[in-house]
C-alpha positions in Angstrom: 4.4 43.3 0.3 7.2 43.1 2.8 9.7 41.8 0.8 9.5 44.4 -1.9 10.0 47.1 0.2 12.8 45.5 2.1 14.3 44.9 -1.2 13.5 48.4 -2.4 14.7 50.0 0.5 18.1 48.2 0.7 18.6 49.3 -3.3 17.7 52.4 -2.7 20.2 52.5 -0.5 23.0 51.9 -2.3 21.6 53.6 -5.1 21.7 56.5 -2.7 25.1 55.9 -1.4 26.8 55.8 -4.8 25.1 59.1 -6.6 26.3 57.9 -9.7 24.1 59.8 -11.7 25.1 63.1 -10.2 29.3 62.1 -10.7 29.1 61.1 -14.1 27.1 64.9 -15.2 30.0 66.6 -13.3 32.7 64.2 -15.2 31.1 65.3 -18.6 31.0 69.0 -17.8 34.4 69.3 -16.9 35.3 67.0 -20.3 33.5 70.1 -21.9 35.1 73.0 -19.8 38.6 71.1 -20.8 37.7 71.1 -24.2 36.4 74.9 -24.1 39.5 75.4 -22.9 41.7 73.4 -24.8 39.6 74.9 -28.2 39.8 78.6 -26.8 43.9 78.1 -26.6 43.6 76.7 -30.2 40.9 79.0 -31.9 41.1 82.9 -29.7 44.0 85.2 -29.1 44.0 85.8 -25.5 45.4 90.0 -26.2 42.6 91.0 -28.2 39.9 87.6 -28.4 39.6 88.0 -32.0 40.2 84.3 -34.1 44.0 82.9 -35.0 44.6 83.4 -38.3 46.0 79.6 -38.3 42.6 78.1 -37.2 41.2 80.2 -39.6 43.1 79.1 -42.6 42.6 75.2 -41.3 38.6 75.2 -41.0 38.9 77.0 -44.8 40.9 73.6 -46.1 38.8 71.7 -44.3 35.5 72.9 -45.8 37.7 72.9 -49.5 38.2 69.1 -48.6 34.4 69.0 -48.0 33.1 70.2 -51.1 35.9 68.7 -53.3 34.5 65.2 -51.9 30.7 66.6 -52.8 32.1 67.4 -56.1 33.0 63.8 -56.6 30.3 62.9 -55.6 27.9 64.9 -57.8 29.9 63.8 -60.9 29.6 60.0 -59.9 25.9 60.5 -59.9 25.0 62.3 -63.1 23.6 59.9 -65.4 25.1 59.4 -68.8 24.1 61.6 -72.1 22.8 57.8 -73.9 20.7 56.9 -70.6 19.3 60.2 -70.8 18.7 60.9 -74.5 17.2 57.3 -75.1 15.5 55.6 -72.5 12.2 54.6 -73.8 9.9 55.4 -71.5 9.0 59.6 -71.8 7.6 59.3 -67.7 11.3 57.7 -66.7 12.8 60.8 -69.3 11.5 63.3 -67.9 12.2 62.4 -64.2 15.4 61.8 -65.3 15.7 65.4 -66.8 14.9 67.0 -63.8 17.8 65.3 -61.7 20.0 66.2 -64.6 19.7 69.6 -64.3 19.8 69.8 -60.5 22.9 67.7 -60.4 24.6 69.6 -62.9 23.7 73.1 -61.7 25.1 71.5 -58.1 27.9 70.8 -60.2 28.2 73.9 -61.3 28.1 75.8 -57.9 30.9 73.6 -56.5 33.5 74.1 -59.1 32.8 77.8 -59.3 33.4 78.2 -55.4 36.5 75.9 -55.5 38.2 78.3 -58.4 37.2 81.5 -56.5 39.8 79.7 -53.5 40.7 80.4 -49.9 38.1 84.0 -50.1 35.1 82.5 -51.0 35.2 80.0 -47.8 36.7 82.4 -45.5 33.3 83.9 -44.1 31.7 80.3 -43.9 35.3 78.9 -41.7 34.9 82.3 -39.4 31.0 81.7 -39.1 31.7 77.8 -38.3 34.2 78.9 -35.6 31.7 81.1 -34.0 29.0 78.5 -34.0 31.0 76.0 -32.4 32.6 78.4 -29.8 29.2 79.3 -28.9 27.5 76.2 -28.6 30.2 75.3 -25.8 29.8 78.8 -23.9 26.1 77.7 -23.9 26.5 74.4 -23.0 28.3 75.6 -20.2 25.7 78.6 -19.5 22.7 75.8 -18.7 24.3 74.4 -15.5 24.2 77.6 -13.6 26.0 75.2 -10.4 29.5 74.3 -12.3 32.3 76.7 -11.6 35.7 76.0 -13.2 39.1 77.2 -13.4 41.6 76.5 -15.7 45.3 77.4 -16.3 47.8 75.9 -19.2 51.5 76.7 -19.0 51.3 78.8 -22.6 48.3 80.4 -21.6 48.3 84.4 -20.2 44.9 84.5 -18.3 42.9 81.1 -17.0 39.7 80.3 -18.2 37.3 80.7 -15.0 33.9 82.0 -14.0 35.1 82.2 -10.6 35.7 85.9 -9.8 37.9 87.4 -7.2 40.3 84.3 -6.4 43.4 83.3 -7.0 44.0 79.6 -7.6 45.3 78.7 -4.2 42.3 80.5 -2.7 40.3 78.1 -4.9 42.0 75.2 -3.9 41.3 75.9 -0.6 37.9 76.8 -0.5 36.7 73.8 -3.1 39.1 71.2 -0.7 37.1 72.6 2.7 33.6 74.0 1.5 32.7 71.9 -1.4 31.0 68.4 -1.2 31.2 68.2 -5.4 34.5 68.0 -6.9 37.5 67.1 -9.3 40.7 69.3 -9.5 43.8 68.5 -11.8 47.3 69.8 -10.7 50.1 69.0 -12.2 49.2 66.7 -14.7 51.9 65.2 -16.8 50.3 61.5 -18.0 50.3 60.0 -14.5 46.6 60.0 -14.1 45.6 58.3 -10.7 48.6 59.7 -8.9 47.7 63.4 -9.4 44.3 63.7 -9.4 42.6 65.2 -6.6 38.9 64.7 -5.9 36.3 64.2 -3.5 36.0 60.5 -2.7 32.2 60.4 -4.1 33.4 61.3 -7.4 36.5 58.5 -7.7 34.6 55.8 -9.1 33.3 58.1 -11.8 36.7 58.3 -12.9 37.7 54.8 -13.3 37.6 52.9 -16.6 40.1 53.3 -19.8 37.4 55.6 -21.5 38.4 58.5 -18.7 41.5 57.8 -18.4 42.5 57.9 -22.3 40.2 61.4 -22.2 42.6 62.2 -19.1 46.1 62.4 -21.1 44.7 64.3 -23.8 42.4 66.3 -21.9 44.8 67.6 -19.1 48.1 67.4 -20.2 50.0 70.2 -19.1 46.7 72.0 -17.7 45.3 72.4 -14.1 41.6 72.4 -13.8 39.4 72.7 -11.3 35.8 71.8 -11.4 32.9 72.1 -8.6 29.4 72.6 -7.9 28.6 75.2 -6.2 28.0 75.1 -2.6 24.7 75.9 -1.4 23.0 75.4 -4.7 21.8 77.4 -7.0 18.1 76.2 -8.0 17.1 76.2 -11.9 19.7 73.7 -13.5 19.7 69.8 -14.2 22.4 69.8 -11.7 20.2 71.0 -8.4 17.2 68.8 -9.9 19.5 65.7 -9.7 21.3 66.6 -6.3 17.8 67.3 -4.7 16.2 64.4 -6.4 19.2 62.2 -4.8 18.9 63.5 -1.3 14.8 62.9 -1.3 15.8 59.2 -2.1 18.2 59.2 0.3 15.8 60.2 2.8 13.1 57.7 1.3 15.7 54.7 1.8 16.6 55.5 5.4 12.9 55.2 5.9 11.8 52.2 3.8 14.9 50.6 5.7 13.6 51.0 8.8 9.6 50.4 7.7 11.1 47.1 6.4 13.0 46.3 10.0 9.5 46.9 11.8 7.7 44.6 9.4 10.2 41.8 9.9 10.2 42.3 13.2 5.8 42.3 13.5 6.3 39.0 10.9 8.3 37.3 13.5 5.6 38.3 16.3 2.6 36.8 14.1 4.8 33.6 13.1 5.6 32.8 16.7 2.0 33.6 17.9 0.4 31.8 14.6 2.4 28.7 14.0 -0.3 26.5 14.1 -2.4 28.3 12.0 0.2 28.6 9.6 1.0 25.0 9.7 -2.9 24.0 9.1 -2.8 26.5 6.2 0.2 24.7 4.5 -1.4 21.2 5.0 -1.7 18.5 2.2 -4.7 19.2 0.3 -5.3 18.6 -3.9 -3.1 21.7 -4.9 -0.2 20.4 -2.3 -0.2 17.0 -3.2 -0.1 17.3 -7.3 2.7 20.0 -6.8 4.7 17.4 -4.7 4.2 14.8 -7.5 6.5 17.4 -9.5 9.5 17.0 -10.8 12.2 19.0 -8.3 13.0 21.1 -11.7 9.7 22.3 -11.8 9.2 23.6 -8.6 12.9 25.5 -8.8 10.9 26.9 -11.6 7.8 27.9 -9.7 10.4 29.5 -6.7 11.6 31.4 -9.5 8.8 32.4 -10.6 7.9 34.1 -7.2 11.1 35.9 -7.1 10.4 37.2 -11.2 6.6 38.2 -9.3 8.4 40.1 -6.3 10.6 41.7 -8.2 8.0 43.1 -10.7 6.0 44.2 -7.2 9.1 45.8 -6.1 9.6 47.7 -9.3 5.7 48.9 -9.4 6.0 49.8 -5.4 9.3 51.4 -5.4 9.5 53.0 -9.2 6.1 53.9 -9.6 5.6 51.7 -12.5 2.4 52.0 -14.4 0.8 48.8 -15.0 -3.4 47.8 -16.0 -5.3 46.6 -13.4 -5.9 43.4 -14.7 -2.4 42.6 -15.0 -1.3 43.9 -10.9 -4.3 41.8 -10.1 -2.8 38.3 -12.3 0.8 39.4 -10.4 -0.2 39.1 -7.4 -2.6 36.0 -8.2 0.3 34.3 -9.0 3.1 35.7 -6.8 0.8 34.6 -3.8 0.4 31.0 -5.6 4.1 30.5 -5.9 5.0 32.1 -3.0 1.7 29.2 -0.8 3.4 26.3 -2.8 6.7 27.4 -1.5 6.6 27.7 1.0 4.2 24.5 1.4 7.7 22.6 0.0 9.5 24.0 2.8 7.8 22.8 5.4 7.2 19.4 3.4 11.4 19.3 2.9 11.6 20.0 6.6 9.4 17.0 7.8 10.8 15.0 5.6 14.5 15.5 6.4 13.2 13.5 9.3 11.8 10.4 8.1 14.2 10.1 5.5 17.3 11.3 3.9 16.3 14.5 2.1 19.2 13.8 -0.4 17.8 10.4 -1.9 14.6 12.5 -2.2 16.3 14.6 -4.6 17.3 12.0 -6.2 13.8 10.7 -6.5 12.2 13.5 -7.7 14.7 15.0 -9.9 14.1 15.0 -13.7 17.5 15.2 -14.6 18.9 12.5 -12.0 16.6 10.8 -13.8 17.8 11.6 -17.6 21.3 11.0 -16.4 20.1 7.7 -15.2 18.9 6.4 -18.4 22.0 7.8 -20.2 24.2 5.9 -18.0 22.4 2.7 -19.0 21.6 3.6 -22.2 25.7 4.3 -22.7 26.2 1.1 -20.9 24.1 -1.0 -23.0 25.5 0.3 -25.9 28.6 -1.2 -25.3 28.1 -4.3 -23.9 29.4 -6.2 -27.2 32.8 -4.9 -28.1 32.5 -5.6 -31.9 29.4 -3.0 -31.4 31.6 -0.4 -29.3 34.0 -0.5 -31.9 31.6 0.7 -34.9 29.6 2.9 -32.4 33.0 4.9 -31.4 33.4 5.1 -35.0 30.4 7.0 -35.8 30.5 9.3 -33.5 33.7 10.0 -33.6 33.0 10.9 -37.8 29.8 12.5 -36.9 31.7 14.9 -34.4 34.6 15.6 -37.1 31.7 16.2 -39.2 30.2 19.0 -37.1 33.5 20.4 -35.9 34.3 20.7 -40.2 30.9 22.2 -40.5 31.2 24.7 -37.7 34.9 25.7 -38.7 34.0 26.6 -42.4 30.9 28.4 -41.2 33.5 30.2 -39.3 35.9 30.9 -41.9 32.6 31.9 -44.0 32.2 34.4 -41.8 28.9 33.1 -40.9 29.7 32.7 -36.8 32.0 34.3 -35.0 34.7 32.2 -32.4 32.8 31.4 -29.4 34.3 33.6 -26.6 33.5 36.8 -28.9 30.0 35.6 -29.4 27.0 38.0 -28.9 24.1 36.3 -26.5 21.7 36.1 -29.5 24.3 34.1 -31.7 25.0 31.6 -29.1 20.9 31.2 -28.6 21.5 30.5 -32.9 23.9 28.0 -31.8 21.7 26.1 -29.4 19.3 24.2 -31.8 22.6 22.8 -33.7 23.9 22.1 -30.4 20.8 19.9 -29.3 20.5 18.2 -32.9 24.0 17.0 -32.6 23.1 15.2 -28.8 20.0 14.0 -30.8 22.4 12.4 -33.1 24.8 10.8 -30.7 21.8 9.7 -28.4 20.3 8.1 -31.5 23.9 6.4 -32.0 23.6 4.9 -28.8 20.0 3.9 -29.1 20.6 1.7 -32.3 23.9 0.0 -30.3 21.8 -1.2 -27.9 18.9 -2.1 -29.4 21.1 -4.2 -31.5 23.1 -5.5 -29.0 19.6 -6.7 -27.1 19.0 -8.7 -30.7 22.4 -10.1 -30.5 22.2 -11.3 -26.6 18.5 -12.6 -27.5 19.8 -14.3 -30.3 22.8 -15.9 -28.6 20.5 -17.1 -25.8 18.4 -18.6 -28.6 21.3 -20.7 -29.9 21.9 -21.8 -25.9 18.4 -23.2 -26.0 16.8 -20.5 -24.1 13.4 -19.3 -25.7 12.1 -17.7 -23.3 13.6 -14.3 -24.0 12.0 -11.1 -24.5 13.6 -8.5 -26.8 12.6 -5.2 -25.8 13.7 -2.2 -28.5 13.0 1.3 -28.9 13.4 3.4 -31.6 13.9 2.3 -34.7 11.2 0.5 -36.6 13.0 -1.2 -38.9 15.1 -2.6 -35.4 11.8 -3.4 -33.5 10.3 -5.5 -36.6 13.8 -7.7 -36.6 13.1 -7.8 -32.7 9.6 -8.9 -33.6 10.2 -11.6 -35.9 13.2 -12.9 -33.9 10.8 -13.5 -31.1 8.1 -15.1 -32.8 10.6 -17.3 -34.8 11.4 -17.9 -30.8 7.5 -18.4 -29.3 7.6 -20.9 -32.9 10.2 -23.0 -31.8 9.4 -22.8 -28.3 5.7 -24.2 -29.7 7.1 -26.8 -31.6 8.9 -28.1 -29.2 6.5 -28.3 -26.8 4.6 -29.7 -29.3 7.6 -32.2 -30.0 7.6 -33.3 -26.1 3.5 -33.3 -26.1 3.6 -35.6 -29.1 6.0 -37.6 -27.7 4.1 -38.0 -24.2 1.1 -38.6 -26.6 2.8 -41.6 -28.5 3.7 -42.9 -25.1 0.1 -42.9 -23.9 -1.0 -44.3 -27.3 1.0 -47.2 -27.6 0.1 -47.9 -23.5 -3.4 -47.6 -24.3 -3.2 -49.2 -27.3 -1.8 -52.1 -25.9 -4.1 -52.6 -22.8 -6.9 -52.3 -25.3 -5.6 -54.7 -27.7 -4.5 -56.9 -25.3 -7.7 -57.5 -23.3 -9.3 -59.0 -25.5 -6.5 -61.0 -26.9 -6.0 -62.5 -23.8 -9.4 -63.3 -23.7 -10.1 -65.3 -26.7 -6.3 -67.1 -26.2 -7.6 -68.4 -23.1 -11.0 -69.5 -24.1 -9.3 -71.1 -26.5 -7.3 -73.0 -24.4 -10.2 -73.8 -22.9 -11.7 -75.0 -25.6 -9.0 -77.4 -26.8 -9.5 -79.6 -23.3 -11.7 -82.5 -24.1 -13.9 -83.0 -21.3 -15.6 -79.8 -21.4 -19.4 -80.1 -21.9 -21.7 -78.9 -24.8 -22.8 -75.9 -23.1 -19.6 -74.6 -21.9 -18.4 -74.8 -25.4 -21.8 -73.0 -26.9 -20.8 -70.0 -23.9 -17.5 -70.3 -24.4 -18.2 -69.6 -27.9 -20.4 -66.7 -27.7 -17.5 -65.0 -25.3 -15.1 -65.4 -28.2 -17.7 -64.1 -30.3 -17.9 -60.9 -28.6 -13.8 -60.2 -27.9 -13.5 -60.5 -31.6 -16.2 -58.2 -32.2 -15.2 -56.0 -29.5 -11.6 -56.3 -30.7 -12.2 -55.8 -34.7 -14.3 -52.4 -33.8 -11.3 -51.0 -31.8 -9.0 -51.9 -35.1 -11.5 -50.2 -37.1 -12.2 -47.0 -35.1 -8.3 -47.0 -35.4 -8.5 -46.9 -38.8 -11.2 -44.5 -39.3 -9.3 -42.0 -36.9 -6.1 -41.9 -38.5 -8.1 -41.3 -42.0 -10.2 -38.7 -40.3 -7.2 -36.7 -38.7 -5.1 -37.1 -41.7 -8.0 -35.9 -43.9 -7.9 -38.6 -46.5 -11.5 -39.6 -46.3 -13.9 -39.4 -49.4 -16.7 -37.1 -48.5 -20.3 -37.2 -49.9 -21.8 -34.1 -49.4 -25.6 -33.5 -49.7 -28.0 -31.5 -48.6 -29.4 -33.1 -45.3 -32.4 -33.0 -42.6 -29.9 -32.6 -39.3 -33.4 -33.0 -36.9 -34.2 -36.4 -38.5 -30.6 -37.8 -38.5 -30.4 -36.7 -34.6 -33.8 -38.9 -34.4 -32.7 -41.7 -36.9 -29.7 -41.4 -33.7 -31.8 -41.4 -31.3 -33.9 -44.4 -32.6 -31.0 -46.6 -32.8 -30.4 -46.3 -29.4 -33.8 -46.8 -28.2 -33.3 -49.6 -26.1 -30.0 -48.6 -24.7 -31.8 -45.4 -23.4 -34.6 -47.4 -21.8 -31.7 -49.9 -19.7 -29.8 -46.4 -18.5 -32.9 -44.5 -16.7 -31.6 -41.4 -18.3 -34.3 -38.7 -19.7 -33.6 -37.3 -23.0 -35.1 -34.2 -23.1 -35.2 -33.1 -27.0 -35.6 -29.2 -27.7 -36.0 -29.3 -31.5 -37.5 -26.8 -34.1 -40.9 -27.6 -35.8 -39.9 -26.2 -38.8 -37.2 -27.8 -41.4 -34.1 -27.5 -41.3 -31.0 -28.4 -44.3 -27.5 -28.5 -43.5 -24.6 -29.2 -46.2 -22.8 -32.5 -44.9 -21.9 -36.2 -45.7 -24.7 -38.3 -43.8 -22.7 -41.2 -43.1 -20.1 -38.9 -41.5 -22.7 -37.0 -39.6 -24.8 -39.6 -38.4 -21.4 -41.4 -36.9 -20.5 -38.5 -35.6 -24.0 -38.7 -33.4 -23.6 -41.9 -32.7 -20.8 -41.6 -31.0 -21.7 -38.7 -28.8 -25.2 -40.8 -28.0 -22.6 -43.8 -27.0 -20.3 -41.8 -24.9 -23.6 -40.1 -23.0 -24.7 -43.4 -22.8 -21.3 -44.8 -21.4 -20.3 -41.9 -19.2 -23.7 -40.2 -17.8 -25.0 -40.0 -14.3 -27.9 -42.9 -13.8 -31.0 -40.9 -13.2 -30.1 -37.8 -14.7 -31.2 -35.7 -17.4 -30.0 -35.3 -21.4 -30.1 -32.5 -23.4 -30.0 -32.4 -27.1 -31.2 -29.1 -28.5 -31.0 -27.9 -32.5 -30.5 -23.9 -32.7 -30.5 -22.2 -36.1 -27.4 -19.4 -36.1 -26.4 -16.4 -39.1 -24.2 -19.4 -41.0 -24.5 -22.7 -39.1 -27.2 -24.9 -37.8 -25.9 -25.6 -34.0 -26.6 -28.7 -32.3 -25.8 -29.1 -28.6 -25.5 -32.0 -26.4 -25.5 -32.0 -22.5 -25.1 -34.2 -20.2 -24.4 -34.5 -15.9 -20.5 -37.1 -15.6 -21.2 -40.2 -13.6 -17.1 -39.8 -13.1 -15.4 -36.6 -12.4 -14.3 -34.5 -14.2 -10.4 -34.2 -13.9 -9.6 -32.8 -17.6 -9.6 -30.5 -19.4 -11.5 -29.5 -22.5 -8.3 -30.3 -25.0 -7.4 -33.5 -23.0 -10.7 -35.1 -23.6 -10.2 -34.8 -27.4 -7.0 -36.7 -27.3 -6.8 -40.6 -28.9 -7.6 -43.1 -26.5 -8.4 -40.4 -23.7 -11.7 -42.0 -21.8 -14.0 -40.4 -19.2 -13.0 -42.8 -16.4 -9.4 -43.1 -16.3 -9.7 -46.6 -14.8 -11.0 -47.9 -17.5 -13.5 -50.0 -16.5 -16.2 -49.5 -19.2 -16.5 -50.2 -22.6 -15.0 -48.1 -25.5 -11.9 -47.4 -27.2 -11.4 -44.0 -26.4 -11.6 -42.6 -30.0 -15.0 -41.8 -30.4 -14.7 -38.0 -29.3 -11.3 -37.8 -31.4 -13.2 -39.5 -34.3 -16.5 -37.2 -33.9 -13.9 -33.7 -33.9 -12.2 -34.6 -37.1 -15.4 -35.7 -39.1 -16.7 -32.3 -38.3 -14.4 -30.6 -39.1 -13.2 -32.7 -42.2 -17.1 -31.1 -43.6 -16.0 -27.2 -42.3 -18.2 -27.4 -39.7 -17.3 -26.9 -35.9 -16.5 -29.1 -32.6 -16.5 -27.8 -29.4 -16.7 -28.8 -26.0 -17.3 -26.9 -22.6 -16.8 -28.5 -19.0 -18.5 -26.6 -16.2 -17.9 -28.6 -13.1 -19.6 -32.0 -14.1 -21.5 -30.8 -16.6 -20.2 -31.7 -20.0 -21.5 -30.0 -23.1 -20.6 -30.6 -26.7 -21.3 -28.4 -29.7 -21.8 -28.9 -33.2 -21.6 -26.5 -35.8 -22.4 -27.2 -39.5 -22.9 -25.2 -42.5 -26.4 -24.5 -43.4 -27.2 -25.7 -47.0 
């Protein structure tokens, strides 16, 4: 509560020092005792008191004036004889009626008077005088403390309730004795030159209202007005003066009540300055409000400034206020005032670590905003073909607004700025934020479109790995969109391009070692063959060799053939419904005796129950084969097999599993490429295209192929439709 009271002491202070209320009560009492006095030279004659015949005759025109305007009036409002004598509805009739009447006996009144003339308005213009006269002598009556004196050059006797003095005895008993002042001597339109009064009651004279009132006020009069010295109680005068003197004493001592509570503060900060400092540590509270925008908490010290002040005014002006609400004001003046001064001390550490300024900078909302708009304006004109439009709409957009604006004007709807009233410049503010809206948007849609352009021009370079980032509008952000999955499709296709490439490379290697093995093979036994002194039985084995490269060498050709049918999809299906468990048996029977040479251990996990899928059985049953051949080929000697048959919602899932002799060194899509074999030296039988061949025949029927690696395990999945 210390600062409330310093702060009310210190404007009580002031306050006390300047007593305006008291100067500006004697500044209108002696504006009435002028005009008493100037109305008393104009209505009284000073031999007898009785009225001026002149002032008489004036008020008597001027109440003529009066009713010949009511007159006018009256006439203007009585309704015609038709509206009165026809209107159809007899409720409306009637109340018109009674109007009628009154206006036209008002009527009547008026024009009587005015032809009686100048007699029949001469009591009312003396009775008016009176009244007026009177309510200044009364006027003047309630303060009891104003004493006056005042002289004119055409006047016989001064106007004064001071009795017994002369004017120069006045003079000199108001200049020594009196505290409240204003005497006018000699006035002849020069006002600050000749007016003499007490310093407190100067300032209360300044201003073109007083000094306009001055001229035709004093001209050619000496006044002299005071309050009397000691006062007399009873009047708003001696109320005010007394009331000013207790707060005069009340500021001298809040002043120096506040000086002993700054100096005790200063005691307890010096002899608790740890305690403060654990008090304004980082806890929840401290470290969310930190987090703040620098705006924000400017708001929050403001807000303990708007809570003192509101303190100060209950404290020092006795404001009455519900308890709930004191109790919320200080709730919250004590928050603001903890957080702070908690940003103080934080400010004050931290100008040591680092540069308080770039923390500003940091944490400021609007360093921030002018941040973006300085890259937002420099974006926008990075393409000068782009500037040029953008300048273009704004620039119409402004001329626009200023057209707008400037006819509202001449409208008369809005005045010109600098003679604006505060509520019709808050008016002005929504416009004012709508147009930035508008030029911001401008901006936005330049550089969002120069982003597409620079995007688009690194496209034609051959860069596609661009990313397009707009904001705004939609329309802008599909374009953005579809430029960059045109780009991700080209970049795909290219890759694909290069892969294919890389993949016709590989074919035609593999190709040719695997066509060219065997060829050699048979060209040399042949060679062999065609030497005569080579014995039955070498030819018989020789023979059989042959016999088993052209085999070898015609299934390669054909597996190349059925590949490129399968993948191209031009192979006749014939699809039935079929028994999957008995063609994975019919599979496994032809392989009998291959199984029994490996030492592998098929372990079968097969339902009971029947099972029908919809597929070509040739297709099928090659497909098994050659995922039997390649366990066969590939698998660890000693290890186990798995072949299990799972029935799912749409598909009847068969999986195979099986532990690599080789390891595994590719990946799940590598496998599945032409001519791609588990042991990359090649050493073992097999063209390569049996996984290729088994992917396309499955999926030629709609079915699915997939494949999972986990370490050497190798596990293959198929998926067809259930009948």
């Amino acid at each position: 509560m210390t600062l409330p009271i310093f702060m009310s002491s210190s404007n009580k202070f002031i306050r006390a020092q300047k007593n305006t209320r008291v100067e500006k009560f004697l500044v209108d009492v002696m504006n009435n005792v002028c005009l008493l006095a100037r109305d008393m030279n104009y209505y009284v004659n000073e031999s007898d008191g009785s009225l001026k015949e002149e002032a008489i005759q004036n008020q008597i025109k001027y109440l003529e004036n009066v009713d010949r305007d009511s007159l006018k009036e009256v006439v203007d409002e009585i309704p015609n004889e038709y509206l009165v004598n026809n209107e159809g509805n007899h409720d409306s009739i009637e109340g018109y009626n009674e109007n009628y009447k009154e206006l036209i006996d008002r009527r009547n009144k008026l024009e009587e008077k005015l032809k009686q003339g100048d007699e029949a308005y001469r009591e009312d213009g003396i009775k008016s005088i009176q009244d007026y006269l009177e309510d200044k002598y009364q006027y003047l009556a309630e303060y009891r403390n104003v004493e006056y004196y005042i002289e004119k050059n055409d006047m016989e006797e001064p106007i004064t309730n001071i009795k017994g003095k002369s004017k120069d005895d006045i003079i000199n008993e108001t200049q020594s004795n009196y505290k409240y002042y204003i005497m006018f001597l000699n006035i002849n339109y020069k006002v600050p030159e000749e007016v003499n009064a007490s310093n407190s009651l100067k300032e209360s004279l300044n201003g073109t209202h007083n000094y306009y009132r001055i001229q035709n006020l004093y001209n050619n009069k000496q006044v002299i007005v005071r309050i009397s010295n000691p006062l007399k109680s009873g009047d708003e005068i001696a109320n005010d003066i007394n009331e000013k003197n207790e707060e005069n004493f009340k500021a001298y001592t809040f002043l120096i009540l506040t000086l002993l509570d700054i100096f005790m503060i200063i005691i307890l900060i010096l002899k608790c300055k740890k305690t403060l400092y654990q008090m304004l540590k980082d806890n929840f509270i401290i470290r969310v409000y930190k987090n703040l925008f620098i705006e924000i908490r400017c708001l929050v010290f403001a807000l303990s400034i708007v809570c003192l002040r509101f303190l100060y005014n209950i404290v020092c002006w006795n404001y009455m206020v519900y308890w709930g609400n004191l109790y919320t004001l200080i709730i919250v003046a004590v928050i603001s005032i903890y957080l702070v001064a908690s940003d103080i001390k934080n400010l004050y550490l931290l100008n040591k670590e680092i540069n308080i300024k770039n923390y500003i900078y940091e944490k400021s909302l609007i360093y921030k905003i002018l941040l973006k708009m300085k890259e937002l304006i420099k974006e926008s004109f990075l393409i000068k073909s782009t500037s040029i439009r953008l300048i273009i709409s704004i620039i119409v957009f402004i001329t626009y607004v200023i057209v707008i604006f400037t006819q509202a004007y001449w409208m008369g709807y809005i005045e010109w700025w600098p003679y604006m009233e505060p509520y019709e410049v808050m008016r002005l503010i929504p416009s004012i934020i709508f147009t930035i809206c508008i030029i911001i948007y401008f901006l936005s849609v330049a550089r969002n479109i120069n982003r597409i352009k620079i995007g688009t021009d690194n496209i034609l370079k051959g860069n596609y790995n661009n990313k397009i980032d707009v904001k705004g509008a939609i329309i802008l952000k599909d374009i953005a969109n579809n430029v960059m999955n045109i780009e991700d499709g080209l970049d795909k296709a290219i890759d694909k391009a290069v892969k294919s490439e890389k993949m016709k490379g590989e074919l035609i290697t593999n190709v040719s070692h695997d066509l060219k093995t065997p060829l050699t093979s048979i060209i040399n036994y042949i060679d062999l063959l065609d030497k005569e002194n080579i014995s039955e039985e070498d030819k018989k084995r020789y023979l059989e060799i042959l016999k088993e490269r052209s085999l070898r060498l015609k299934v390669l050709i054909e597996d190349l053939f059925e590949a490129s049918k399968a993948s191209s999809g031009t192979l006749e299906l014939d699809m039935e419904n079929l028994d999957p468990v008995a063609l994975i048996r019919q599979t496994i029977g032809e392989f009998e005796n291959e199984i029994e040479k490996s030492n592998l251990q098929f372990i079968k996990n097969i339902p009971e129950g029947k099972l029908s899928i919809y597929a070509d059985g040739k297709k099928t049953f090659r497909v098994f084969q050659n995922l039997i051949s390649n366990i066969l080929k590939y698998s660890m000697k000693n290890s186990r097999v798995y072949i299990e048959v799972c029935e799912e919602d749409d598909y009847i899932s068969i999986v195979f599993k099986n532990i690599s002799e080789y390891q595994v060194d590719f990946t799940e899509e590598e496998i599945l490429e032409r001519f791609k074999r588990g042991d990359s030296s090649r050493t073992t039988e097999g063209s390569g295209l049996g996984l290729s061949i088994a992917k396309s025949l499955v999926e030629l029927q709609g079915g699915q192929f997939i494949i999972n690696i986990d370490g050497d395990l190798f596990k293959v999945v198929v998926n067809l439709k259930k009948a």
